[in-house]
C-alpha positions in Angstrom: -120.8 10.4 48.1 -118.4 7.4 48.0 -114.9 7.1 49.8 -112.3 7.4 47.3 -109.6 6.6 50.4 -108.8 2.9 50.0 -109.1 0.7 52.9 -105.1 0.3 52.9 -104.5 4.0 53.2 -107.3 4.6 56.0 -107.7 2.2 59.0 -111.4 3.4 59.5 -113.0 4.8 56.4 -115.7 7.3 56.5 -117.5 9.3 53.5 -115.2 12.3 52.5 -117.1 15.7 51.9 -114.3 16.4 48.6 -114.2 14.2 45.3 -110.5 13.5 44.3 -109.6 11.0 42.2 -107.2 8.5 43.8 -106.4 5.7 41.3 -105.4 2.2 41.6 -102.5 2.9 39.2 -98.9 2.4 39.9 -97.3 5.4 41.3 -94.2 7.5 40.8 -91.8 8.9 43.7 -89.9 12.0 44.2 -88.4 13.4 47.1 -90.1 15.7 49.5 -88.7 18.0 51.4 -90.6 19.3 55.0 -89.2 22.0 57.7 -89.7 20.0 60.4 -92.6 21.9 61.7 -94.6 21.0 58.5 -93.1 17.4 58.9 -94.6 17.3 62.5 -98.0 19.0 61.7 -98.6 15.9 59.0 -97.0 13.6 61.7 -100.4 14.9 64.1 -102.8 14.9 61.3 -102.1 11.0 59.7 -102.6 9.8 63.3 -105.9 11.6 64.0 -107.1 11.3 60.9 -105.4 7.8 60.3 -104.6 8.2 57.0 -101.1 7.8 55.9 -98.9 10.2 55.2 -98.7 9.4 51.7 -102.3 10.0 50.6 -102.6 13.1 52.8 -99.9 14.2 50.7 -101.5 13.4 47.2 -104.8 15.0 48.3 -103.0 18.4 48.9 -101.5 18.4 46.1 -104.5 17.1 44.5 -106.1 19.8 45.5 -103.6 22.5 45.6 -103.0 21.6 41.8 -107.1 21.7 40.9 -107.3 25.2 42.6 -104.3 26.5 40.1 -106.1 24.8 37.1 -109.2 26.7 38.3 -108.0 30.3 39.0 -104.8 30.4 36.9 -101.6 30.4 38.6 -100.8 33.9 39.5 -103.2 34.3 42.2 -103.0 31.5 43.5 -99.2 31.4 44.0 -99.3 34.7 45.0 -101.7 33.6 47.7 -99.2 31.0 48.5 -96.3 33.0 48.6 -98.1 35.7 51.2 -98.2 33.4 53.5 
């Protein structure tokens, strides 16, 4: 399985166990809002991980938008909204 993290977004690439599909396309920007102990968490994970903030955030919404294409919405929200 290839990498589909660029080189920019990762200082030390390995393969990735997930397919998403990260393009080379110009992207769009919104604002988004974190509690600061959700802001912190991704603060400890782009540092281990060392992959920026950015792409960790388009790969969970990546996949968090796949998994509502794949079960329908309701349970997944639901799912989302119990915790």
């Amino acid at each position: 399985m290839t990498d589909l993290v660029c080189d920019h977004d990762r200082k030390r690439t390995k393969p990735m166990n997930t397919q998403l599909q990260i393009h080379a396309t110009p992207y769009r920007q919104f604002p988004l809002r974190l509690t600061h102990d959700l802001a912190d968490e991704l603060d400890r994970i782009a540092k281990r991980t060392r992959i920026n903030k950015t792409t960790i955030s388009r790969i969970a919404i990546q996949k968090f938008i796949a998994e509502i294409e794949r079960t329908g919405a309701d349970e997944v929200l639901d799912g989302v909204c119990a915790v």
